[in-house]
Structures are given as C-alpha cells and as structure tokens.
C-alpha positions in Angstrom: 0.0 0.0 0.0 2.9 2.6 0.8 4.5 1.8 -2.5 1.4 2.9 -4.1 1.1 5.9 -2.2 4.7 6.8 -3.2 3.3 5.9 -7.2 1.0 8.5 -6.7 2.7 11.2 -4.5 5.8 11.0 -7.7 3.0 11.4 -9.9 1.7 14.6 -8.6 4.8 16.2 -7.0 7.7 18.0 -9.1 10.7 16.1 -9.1 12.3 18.4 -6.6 9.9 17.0 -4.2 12.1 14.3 -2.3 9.9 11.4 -1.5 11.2 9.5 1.3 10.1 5.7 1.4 8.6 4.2 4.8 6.8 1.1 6.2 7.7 -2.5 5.4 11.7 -2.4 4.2 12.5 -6.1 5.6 14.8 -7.0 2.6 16.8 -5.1 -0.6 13.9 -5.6 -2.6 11.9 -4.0 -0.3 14.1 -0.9 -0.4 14.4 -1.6 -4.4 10.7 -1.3 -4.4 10.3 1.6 -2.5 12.9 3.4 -5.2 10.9 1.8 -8.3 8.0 3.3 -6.9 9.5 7.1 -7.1 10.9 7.4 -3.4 14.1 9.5 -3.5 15.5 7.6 -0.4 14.1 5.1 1.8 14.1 5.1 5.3 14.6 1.5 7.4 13.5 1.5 11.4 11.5 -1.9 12.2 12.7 -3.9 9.6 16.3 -3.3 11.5 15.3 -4.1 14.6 13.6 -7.2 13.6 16.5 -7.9 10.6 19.4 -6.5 12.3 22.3 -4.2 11.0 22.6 -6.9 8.1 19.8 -5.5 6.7 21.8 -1.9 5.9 23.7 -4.1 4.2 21.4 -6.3 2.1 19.5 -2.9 1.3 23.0 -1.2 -0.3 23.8 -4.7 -2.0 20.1 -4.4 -3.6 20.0 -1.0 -5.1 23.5 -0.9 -6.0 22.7 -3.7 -8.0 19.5 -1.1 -10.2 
C-alpha cells in the first residue's frame, strides 16, 4: 500500500519534491521497491530491529545492483 502511495505522490509532486520511502523495508527488494515506486530515499526502522544491521547491508547490495 505505501508503495502505491509513493506511485502517486511522484506522480503529482515535481521532481524536486524528495519522497522518502517508509513502512515495510524487511529485505533489498523491499528498499528496491520503495525506489521503483518514485521514493528519492528510503528510510529503514523496524525492519532493523527485527532484521538486524545486516539488513543496511542487504539494502545497499540491492539498489546498487538497479
């Protein structure tokens, strides 16, 4: 649901709107996701607490690799 919201936000924002992408990131694709939808940056909180610091990791890994 917050990807579409980002989908939408992009959509009617200017591009110098920075979006930033919240809710959900558990994995890289989740942060990949979040950055295919039109977030600018993505922000990780519960998904590190439940994930741990290897999720920072696995997150850079993923969108270095778009």
């Amino acid at each position: 649901a917050s990807n579409r919201v980002i989908r939408l936000l992009r959509a009617a924002l200017p591009a110098s709107y920075p979006i930033i992408g919240v809710g959900g990131v558990m994995s890289g694709a989740d942060a990949r996701a979040k950055i295919a939808a039109g977030a600018d940056l993505v922000q990780v909180y519960t998904g590190l607490i439940y994930k741990g610091p290897a999720l920072v990791s696995d997150c850079a890994k993923a969108l270095a690799k778009r």
